[in-house]
Backbone of each chain as ProteinMPNN parsed JSONL, in Angstrom:
{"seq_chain_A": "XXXXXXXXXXXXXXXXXXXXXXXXXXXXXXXXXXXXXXXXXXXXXXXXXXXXXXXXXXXXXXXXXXXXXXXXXXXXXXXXXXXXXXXXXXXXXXXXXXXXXXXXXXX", "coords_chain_A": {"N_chain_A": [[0.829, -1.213, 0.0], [1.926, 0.851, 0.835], [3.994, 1.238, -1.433], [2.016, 1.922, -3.304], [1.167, 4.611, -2.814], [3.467, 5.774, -2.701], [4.206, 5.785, -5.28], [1.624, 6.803, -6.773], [2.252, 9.242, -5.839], [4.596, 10.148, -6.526], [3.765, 9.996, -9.299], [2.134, 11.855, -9.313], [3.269, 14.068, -9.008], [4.922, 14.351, -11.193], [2.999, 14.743, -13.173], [2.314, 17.62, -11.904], [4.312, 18.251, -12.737], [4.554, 18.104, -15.766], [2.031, 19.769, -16.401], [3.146, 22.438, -15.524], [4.989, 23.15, -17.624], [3.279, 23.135, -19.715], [1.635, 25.042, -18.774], [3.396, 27.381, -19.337], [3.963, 27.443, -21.963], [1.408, 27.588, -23.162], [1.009, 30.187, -22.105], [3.195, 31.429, -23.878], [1.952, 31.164, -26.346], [-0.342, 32.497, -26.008], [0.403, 34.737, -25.679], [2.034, 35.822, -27.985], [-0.172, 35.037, -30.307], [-1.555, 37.424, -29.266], [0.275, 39.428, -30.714], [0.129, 38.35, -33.38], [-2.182, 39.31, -33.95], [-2.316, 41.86, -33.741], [-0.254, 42.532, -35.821], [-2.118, 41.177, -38.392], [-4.111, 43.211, -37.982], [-3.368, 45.386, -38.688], [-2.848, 44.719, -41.367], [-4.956, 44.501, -42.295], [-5.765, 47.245, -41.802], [-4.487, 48.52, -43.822], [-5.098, 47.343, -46.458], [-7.767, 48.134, -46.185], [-7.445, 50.726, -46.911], [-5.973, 51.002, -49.041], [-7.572, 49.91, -50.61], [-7.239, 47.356, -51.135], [-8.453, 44.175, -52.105], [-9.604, 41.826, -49.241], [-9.232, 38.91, -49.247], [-6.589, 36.872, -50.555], [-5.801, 34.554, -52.336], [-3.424, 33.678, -53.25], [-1.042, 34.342, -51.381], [-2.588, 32.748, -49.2], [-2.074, 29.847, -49.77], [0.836, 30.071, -50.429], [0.956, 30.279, -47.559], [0.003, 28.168, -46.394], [1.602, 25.926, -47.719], [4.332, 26.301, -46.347], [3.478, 26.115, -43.762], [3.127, 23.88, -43.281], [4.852, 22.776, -44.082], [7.577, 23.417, -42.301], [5.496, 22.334, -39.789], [6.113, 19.796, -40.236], [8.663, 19.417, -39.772], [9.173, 20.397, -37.115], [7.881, 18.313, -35.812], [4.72, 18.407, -36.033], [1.829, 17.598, -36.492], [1.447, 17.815, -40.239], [-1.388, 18.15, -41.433], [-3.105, 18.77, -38.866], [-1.517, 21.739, -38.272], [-2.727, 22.874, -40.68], [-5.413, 23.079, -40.245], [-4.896, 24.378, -37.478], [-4.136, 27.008, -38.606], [-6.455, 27.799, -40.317], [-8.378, 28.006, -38.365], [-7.186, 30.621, -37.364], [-6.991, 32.558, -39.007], [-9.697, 32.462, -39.957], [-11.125, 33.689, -37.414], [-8.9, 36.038, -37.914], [-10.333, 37.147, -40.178], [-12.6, 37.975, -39.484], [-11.677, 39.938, -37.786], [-11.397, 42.018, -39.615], [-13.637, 42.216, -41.034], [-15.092, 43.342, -39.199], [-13.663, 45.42, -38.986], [-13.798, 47.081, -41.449], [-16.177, 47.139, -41.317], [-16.748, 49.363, -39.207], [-15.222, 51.454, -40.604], [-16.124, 51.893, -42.364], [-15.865, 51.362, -45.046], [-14.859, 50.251, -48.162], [-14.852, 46.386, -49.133]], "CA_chain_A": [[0.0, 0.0, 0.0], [2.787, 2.542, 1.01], [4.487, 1.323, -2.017], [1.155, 2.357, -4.413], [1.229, 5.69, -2.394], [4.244, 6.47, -2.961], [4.127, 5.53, -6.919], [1.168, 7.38, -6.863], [2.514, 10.813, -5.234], [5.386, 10.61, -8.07], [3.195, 10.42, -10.658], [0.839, 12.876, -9.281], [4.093, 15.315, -8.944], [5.357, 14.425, -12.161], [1.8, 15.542, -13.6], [2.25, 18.716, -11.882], [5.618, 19.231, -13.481], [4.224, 18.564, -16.909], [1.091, 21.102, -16.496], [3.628, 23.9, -15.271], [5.39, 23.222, -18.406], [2.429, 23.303, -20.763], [0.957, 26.898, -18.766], [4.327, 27.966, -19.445], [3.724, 27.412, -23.201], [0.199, 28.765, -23.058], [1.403, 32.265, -21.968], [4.065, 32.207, -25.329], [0.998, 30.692, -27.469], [-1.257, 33.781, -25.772], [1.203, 36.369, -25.965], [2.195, 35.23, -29.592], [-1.369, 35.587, -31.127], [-1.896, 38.38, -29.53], [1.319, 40.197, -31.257], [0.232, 37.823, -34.73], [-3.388, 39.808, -34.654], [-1.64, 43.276, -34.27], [-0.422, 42.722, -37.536], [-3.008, 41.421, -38.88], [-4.913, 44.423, -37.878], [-2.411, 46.803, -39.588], [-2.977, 44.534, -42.704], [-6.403, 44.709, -42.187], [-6.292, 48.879, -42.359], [-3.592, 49.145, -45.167], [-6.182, 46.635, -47.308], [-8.936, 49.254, -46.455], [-6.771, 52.108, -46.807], [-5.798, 50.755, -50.521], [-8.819, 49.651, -51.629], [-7.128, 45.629, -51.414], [-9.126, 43.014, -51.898], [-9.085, 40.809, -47.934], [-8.923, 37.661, -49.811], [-5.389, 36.868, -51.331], [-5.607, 33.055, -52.49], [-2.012, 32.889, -53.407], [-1.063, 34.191, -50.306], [-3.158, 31.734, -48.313], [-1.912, 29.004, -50.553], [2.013, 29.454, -49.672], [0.971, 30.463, -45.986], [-0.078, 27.087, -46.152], [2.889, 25.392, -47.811], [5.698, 26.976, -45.783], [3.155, 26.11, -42.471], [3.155, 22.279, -43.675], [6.527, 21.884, -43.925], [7.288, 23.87, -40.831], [5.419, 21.349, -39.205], [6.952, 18.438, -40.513], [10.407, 19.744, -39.598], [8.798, 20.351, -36.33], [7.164, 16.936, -35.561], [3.539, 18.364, -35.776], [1.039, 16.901, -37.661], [0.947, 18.831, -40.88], [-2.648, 18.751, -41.606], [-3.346, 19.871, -37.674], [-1.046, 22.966, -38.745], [-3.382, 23.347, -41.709], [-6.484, 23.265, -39.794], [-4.717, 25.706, -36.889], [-3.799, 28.073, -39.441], [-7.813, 28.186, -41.021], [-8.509, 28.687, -37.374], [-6.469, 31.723, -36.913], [-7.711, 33.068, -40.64], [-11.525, 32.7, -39.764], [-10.579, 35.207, -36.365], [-8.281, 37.308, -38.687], [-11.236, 37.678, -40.969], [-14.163, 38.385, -38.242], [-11.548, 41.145, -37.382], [-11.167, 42.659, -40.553], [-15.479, 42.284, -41.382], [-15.244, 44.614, -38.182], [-13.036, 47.026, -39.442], [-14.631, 47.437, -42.617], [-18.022, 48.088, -40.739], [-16.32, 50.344, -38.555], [-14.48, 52.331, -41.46], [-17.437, 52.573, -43.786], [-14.786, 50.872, -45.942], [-15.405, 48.872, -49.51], [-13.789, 45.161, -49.104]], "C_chain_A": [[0.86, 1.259, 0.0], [3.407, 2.506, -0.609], [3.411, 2.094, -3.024], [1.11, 3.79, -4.021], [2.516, 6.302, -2.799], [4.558, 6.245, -5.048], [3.088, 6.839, -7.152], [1.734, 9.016, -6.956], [3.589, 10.989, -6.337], [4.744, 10.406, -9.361], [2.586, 11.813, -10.72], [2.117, 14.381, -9.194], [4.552, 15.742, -10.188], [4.196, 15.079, -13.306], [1.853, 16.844, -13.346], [3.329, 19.604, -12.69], [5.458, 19.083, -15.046], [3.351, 19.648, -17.066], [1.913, 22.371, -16.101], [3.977, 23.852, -16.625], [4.029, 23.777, -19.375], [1.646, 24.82, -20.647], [1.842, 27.475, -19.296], [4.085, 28.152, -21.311], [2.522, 28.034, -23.476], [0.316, 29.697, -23.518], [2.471, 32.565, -23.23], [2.772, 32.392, -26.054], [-0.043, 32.361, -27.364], [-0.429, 34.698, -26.601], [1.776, 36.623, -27.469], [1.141, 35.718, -30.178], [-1.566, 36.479, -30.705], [-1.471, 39.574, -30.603], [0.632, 39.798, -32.623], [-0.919, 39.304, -34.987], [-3.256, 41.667, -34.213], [-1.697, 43.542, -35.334], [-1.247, 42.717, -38.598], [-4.439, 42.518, -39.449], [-4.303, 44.883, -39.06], [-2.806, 46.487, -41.028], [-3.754, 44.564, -43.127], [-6.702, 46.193, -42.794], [-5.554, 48.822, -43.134], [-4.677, 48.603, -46.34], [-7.264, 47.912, -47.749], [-8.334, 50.259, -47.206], [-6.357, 51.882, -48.605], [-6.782, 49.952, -51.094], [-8.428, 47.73, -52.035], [-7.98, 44.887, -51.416], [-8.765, 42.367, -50.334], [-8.895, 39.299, -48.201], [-7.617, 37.694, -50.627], [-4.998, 35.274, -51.171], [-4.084, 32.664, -52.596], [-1.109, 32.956, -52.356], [-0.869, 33.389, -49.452], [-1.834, 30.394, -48.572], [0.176, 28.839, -50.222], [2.201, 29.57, -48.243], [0.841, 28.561, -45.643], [0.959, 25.677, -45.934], [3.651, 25.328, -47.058], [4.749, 26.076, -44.154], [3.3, 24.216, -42.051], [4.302, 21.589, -43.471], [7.141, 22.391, -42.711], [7.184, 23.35, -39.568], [5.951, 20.442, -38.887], [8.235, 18.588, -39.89], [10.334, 19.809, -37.823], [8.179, 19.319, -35.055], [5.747, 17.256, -35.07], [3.15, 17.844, -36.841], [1.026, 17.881, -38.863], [-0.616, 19.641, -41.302], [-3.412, 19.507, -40.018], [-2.847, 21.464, -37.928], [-2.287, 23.872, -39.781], [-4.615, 23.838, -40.871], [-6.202, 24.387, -38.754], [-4.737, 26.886, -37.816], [-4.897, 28.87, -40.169], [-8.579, 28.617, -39.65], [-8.403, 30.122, -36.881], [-7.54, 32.664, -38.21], [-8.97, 33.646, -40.326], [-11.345, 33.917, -38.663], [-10.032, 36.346, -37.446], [-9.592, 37.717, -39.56], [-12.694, 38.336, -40.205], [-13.498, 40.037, -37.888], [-11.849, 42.328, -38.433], [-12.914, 43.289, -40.922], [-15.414, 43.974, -40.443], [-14.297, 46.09, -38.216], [-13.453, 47.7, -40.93], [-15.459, 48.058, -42.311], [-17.258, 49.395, -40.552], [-15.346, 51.428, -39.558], [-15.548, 52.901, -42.67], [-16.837, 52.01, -45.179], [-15.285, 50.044, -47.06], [-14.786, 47.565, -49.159], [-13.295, 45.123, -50.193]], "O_chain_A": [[0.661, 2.328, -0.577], [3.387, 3.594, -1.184], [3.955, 3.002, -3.652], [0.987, 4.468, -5.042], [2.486, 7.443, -3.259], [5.338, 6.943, -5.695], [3.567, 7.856, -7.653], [1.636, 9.772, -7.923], [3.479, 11.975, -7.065], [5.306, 10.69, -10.418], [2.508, 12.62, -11.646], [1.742, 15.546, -9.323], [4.673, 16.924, -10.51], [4.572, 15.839, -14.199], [1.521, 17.559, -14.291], [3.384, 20.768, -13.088], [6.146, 19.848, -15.723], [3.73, 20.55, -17.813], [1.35, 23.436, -16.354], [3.228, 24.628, -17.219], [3.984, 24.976, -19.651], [1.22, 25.544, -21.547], [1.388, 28.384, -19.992], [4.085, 29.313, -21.72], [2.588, 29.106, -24.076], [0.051, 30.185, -24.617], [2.639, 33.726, -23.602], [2.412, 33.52, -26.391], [-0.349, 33.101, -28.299], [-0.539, 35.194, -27.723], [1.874, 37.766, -27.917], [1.27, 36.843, -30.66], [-1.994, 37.165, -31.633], [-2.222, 40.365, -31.174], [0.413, 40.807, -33.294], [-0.716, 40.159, -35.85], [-4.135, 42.496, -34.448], [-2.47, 44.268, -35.958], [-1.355, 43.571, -39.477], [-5.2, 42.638, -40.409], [-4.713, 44.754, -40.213], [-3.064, 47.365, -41.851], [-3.795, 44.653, -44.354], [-7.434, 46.473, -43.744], [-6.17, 49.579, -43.883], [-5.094, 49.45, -47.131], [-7.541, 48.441, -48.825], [-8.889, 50.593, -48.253], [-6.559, 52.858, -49.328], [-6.594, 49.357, -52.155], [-9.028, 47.018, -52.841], [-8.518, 44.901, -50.309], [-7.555, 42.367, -50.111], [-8.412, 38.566, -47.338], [-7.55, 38.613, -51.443], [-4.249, 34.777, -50.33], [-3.593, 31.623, -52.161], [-0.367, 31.995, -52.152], [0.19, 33.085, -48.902], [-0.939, 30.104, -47.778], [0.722, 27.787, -49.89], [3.204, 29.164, -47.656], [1.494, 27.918, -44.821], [1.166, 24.884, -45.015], [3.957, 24.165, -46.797], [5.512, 25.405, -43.459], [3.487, 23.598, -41.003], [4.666, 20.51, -43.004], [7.22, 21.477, -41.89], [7.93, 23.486, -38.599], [6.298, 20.084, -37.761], [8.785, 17.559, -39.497], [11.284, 19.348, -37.189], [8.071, 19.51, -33.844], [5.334, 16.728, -34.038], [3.771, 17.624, -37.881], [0.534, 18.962, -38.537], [-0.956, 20.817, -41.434], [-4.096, 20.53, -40.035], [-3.673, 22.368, -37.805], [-2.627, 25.051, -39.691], [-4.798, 25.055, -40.835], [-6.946, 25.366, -38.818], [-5.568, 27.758, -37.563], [-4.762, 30.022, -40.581], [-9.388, 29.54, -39.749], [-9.238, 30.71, -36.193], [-8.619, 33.234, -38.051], [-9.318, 34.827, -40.367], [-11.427, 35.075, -39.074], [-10.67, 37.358, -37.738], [-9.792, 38.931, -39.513], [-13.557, 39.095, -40.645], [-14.186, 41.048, -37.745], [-12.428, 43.373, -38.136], [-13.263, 44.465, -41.029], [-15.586, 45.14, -40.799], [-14.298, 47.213, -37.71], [-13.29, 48.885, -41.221], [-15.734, 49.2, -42.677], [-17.12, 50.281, -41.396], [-14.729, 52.272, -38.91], [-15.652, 53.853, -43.443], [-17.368, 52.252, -46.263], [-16.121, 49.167, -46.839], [-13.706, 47.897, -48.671], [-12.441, 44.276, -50.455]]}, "seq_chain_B": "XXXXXXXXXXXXXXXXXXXXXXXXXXXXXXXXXXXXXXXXXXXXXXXXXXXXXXXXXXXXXXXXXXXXXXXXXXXXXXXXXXXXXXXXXXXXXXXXXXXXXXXXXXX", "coords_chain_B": {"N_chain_B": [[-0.906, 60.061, -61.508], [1.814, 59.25, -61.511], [2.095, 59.089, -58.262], [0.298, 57.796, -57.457], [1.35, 55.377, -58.217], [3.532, 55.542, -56.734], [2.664, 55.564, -54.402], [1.076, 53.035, -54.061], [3.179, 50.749, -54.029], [4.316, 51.646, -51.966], [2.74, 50.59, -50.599], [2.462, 48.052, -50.387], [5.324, 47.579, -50.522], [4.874, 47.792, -47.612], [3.255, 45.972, -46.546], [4.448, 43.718, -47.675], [6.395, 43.736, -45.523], [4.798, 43.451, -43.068], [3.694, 41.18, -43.234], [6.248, 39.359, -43.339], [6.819, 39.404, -40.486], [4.212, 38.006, -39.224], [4.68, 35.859, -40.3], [7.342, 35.146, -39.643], [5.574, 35.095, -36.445], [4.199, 33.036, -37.176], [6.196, 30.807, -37.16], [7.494, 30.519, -35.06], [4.467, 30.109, -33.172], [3.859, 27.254, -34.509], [6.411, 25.697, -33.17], [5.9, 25.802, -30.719], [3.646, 24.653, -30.381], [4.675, 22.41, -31.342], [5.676, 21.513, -29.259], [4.402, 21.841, -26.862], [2.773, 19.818, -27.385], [4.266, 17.496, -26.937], [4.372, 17.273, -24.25], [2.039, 17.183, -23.543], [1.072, 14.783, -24.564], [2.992, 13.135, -23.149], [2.299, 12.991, -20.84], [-0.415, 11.989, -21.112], [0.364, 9.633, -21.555], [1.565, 8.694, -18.733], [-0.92, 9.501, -17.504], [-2.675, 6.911, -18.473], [-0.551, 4.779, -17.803], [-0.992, 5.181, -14.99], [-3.817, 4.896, -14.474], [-5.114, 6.764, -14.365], [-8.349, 9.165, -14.709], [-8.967, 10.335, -18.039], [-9.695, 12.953, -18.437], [-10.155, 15.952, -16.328], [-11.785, 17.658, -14.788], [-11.662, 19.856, -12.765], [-9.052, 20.839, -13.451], [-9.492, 22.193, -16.469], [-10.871, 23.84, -15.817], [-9.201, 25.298, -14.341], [-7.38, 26.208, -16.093], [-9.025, 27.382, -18.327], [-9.433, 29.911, -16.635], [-6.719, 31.051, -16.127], [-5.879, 31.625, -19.014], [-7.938, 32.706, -20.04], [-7.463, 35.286, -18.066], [-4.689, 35.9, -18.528], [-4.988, 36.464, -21.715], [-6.311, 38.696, -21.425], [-4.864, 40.229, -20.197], [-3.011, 40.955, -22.222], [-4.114, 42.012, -24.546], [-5.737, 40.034, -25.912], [-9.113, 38.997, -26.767], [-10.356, 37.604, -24.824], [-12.701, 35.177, -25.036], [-11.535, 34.503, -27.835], [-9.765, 33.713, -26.534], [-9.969, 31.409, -24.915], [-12.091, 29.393, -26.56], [-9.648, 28.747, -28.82], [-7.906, 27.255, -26.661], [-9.978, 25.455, -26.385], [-9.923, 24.346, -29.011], [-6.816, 23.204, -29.002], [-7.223, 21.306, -27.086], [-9.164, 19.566, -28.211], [-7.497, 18.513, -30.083], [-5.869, 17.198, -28.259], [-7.101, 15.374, -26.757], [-7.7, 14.119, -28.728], [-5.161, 12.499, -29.201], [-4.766, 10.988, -27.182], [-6.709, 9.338, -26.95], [-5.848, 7.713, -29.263], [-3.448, 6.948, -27.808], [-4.323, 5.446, -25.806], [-5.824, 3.548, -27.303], [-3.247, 2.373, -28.653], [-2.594, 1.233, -26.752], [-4.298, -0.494, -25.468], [-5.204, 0.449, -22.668], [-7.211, 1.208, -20.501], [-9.796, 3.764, -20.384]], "CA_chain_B": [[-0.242, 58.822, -61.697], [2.875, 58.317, -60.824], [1.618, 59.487, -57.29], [-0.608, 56.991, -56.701], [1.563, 54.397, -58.651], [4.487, 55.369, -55.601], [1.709, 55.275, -52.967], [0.89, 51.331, -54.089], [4.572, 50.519, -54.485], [5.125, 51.684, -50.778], [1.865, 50.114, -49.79], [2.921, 47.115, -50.951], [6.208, 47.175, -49.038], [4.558, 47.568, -46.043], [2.208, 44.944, -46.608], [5.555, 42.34, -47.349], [7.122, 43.66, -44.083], [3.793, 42.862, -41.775], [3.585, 39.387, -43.566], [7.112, 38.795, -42.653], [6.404, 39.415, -39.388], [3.135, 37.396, -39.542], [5.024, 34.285, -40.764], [7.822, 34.975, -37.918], [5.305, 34.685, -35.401], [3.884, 31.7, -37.451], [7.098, 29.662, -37.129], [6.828, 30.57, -33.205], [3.204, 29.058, -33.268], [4.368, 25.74, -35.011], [7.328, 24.966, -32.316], [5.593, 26.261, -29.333], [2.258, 23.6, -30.477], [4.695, 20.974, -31.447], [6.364, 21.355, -27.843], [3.098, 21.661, -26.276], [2.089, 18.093, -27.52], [4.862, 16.778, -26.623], [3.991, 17.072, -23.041], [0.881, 16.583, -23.39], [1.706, 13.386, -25.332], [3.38, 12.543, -21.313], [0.932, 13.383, -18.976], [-1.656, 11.18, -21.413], [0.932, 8.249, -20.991], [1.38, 8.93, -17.487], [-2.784, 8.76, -16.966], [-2.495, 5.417, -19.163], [-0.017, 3.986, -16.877], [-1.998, 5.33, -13.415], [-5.129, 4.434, -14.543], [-5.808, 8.085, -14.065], [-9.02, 9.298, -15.601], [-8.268, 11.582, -18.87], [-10.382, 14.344, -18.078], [-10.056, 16.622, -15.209], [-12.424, 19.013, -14.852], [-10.982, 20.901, -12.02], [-7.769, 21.284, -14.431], [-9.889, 22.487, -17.263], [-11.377, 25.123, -15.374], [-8.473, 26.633, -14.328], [-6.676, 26.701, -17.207], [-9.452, 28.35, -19.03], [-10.038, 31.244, -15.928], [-5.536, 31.221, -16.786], [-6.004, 31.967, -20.144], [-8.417, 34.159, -20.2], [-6.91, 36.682, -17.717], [-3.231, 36.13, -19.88], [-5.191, 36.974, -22.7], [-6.583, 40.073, -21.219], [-3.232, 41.431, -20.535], [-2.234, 40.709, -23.547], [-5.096, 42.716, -25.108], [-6.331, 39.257, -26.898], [-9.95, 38.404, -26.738], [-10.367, 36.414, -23.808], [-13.634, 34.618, -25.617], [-10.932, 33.713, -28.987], [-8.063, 32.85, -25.91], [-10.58, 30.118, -24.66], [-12.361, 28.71, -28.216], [-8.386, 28.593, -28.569], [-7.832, 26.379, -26.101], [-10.698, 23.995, -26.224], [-9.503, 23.715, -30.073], [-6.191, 22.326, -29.28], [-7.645, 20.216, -25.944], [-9.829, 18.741, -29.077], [-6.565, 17.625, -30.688], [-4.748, 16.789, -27.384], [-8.048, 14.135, -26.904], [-7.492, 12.363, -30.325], [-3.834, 12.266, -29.392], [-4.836, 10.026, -25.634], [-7.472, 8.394, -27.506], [-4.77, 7.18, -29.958], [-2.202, 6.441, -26.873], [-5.038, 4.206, -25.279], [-5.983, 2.102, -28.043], [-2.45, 1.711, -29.077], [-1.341, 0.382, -25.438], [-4.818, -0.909, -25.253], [-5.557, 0.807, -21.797], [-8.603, 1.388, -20.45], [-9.853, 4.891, -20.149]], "C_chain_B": [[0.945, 57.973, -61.296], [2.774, 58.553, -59.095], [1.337, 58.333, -56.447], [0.254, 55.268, -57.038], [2.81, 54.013, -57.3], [3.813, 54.581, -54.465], [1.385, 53.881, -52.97], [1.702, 50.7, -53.458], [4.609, 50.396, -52.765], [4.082, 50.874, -49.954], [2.057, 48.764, -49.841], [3.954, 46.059, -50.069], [6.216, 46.938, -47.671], [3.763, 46.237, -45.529], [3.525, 43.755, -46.526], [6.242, 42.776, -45.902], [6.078, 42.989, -43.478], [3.708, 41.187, -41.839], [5.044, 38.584, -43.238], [7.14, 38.265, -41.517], [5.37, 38.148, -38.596], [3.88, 35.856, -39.523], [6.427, 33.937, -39.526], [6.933, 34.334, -36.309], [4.6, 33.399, -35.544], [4.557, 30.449, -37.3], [7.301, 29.394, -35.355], [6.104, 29.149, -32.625], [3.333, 27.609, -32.993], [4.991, 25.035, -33.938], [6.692, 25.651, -31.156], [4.227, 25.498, -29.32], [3.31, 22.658, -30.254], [5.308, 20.535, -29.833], [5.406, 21.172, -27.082], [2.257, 20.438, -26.281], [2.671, 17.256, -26.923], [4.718, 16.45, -24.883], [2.73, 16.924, -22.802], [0.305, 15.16, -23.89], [2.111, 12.226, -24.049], [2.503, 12.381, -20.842], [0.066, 12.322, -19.812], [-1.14, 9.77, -21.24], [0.916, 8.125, -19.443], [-0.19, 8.451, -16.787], [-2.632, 7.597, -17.308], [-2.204, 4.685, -18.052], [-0.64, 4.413, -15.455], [-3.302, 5.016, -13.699], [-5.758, 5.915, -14.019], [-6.924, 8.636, -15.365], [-8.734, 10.517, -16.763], [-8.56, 12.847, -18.8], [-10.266, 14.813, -16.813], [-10.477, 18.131, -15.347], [-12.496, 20.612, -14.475], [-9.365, 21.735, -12.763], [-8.143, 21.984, -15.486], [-10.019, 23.863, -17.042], [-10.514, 26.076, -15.167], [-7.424, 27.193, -15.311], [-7.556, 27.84, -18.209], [-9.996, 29.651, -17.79], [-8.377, 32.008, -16.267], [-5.998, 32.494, -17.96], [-6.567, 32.903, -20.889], [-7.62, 35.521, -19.771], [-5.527, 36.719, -18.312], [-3.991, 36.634, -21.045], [-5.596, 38.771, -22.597], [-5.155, 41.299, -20.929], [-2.89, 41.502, -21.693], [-3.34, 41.51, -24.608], [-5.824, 41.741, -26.349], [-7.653, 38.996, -26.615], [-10.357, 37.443, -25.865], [-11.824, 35.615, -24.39], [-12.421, 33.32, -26.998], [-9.944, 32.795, -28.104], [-8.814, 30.926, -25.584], [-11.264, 29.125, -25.501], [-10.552, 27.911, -28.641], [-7.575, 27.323, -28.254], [-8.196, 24.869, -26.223], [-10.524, 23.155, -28.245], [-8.222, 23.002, -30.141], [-6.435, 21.626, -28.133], [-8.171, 18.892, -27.012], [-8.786, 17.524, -29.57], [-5.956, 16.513, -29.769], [-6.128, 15.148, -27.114], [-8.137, 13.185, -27.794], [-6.316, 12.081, -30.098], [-3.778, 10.796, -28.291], [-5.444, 8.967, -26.216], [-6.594, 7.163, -28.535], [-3.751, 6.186, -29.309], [-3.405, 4.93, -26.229], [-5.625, 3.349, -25.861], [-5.091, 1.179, -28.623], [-1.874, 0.653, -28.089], [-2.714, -0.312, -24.699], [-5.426, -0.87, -23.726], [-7.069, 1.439, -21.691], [-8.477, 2.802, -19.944], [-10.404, 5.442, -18.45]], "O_chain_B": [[1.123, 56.803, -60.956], [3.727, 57.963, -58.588], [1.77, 57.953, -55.36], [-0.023, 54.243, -56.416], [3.07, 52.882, -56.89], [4.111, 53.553, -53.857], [1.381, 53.369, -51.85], [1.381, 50.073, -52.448], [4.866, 49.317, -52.23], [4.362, 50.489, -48.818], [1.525, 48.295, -48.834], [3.898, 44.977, -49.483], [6.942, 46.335, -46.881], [3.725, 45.703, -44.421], [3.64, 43.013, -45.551], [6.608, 41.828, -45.207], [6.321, 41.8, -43.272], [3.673, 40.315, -40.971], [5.044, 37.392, -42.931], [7.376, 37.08, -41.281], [5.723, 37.515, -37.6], [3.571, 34.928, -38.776], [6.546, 32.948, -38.803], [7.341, 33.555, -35.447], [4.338, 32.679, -34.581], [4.022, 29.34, -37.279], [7.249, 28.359, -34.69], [6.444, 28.077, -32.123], [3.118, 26.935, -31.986], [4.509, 23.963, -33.573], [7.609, 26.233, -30.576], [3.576, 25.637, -28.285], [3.235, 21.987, -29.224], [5.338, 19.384, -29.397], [5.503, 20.124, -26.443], [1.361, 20.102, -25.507], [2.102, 16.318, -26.364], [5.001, 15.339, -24.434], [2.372, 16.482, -21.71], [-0.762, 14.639, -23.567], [1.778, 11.048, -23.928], [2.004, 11.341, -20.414], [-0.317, 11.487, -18.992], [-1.866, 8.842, -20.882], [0.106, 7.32, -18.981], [-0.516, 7.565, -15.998], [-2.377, 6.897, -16.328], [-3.026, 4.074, -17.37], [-0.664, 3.406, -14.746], [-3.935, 4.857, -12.655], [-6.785, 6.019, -13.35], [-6.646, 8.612, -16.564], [-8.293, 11.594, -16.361], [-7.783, 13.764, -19.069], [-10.276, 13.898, -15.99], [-9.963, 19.181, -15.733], [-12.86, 21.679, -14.97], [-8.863, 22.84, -12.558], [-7.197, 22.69, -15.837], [-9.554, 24.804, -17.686], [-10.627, 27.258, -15.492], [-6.828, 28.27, -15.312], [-7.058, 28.84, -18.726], [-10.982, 30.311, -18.118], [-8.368, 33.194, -16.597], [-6.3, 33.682, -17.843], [-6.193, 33.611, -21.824], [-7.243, 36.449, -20.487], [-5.217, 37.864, -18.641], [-3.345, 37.588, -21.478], [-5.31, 39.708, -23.342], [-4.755, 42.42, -21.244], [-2.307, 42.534, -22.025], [-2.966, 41.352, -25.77], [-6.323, 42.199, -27.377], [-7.453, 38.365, -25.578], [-10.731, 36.367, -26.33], [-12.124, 35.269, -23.248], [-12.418, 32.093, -27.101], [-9.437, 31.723, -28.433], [-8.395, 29.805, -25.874], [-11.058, 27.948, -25.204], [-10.384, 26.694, -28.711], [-6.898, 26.604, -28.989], [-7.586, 23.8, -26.214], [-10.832, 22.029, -28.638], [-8.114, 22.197, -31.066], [-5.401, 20.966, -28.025], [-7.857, 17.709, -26.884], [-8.928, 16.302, -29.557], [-5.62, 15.38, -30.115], [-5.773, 13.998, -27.373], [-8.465, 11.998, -27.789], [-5.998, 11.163, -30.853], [-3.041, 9.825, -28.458], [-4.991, 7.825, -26.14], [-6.772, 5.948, -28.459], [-3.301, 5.139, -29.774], [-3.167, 3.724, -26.295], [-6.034, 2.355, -25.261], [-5.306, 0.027, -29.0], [-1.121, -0.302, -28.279], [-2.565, -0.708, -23.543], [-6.067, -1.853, -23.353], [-7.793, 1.963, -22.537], [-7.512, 3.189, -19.285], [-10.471, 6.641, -18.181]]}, "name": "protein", "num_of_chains": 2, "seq": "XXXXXXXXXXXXXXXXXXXXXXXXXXXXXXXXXXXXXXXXXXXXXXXXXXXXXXXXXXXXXXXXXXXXXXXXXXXXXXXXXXXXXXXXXXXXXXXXXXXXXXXXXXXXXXXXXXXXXXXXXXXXXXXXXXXXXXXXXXXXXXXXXXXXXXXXXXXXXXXXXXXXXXXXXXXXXXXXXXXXXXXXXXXXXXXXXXXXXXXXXXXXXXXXXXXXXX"}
C-alpha cells in the first residue's frame, strides 16, 4: 500500500511538473497571437486604406505550404497545422469584417 | 499617376514587411504547439499507466479562468483565448485516444 502511495505521489508530482510546463507554453501561445493579430490588424487597415481586396488566395496558398513543412520539420502533424492556421484566418477575418463596418470601408 | 503608382509601391512594401512578421510569429506558433504536444503526449501516458481518468475538470477550469486573464493582458480576446484552447484540448483528446488504443488501456 505505502508502495502504491508512494508511486502514486510521483506520478501525481510528475503531472504537476508537466502542467507547469504546458501553462508555461500557453502564456508564449497567448502572448504570440496576440502580437500575430496586431499585424493582422495593420494589414487589415492598409487593405482598407488601398482599396485591397481581404482575400489573397495565393497568399493563403504558400501560408499554407511553408506552415506544412514547418510542421513536418517540427514533428507536428501537418494537416493539424493546416487546420490551426484556417482557425487563426476565420478570427483574422471576423476582425477585418469589423473594421470594414467600422471604417465605412469597400472590401 | 505616378503618385498613386508610388503610394501602391510603398503600400505594398509595407504589406511584405507585416507578412514577414506574420510568418515569424507563425514559425513561433508551429514549435511552441509541437512542444506543447509533446507534453501533453506525457501526462496522457502517465494517466495510461496510473489508470488516471483523462479528463479533469478541475484542471480544465483553471486553465481556461488562466487563459483568459493572460489573454486580457495581452489585449487578446479572452472569448478567442478560450475557443483557442478547447480547439487544441480537441486535438490533445485524439492524441490520448490514440495512446489508449495503441497500449490498449482502459480509459
Amino acid at each position: 500500500m505505502s508502495a502504491v502511495m508512494h508511486h502514486t505521489s510521483e506520478a501525481s508530482a510528475e503531472l504537476q511538473r508537466l502542467r507547469d510546463s504546458i501553462d508555461n507554453l500557453d502564456a508564449v501561445l497567448v502572448h504570440t497571437l496576440a502580437e500575430r493579430f496586431k499585424y493582422t490588424q495593420k494589414v487589415g487597415e492598409l487593405k482598407a486604406q488601398h482599396s485591397l481586396p481581404p482575400a489573397d488566395p495565393i497568399r493563403e496558398a504558400t501560408q499554407i505550404k511553408r506552415l506544412r513543412s514547418l510542421a513536418e520539420t517540427a514533428k507536428l502533424d501537418p494537416d493539424f497545422a493546416e487546420k490551426f492556421l484556417a482557425f487563426i484566418v476565420k478570427e483574422v477575418i471576423r476582425h477585418h469584417e469589423a473594421i470594414s463596418t467600422a471604417g465605412g470601408l469597400k472590401n
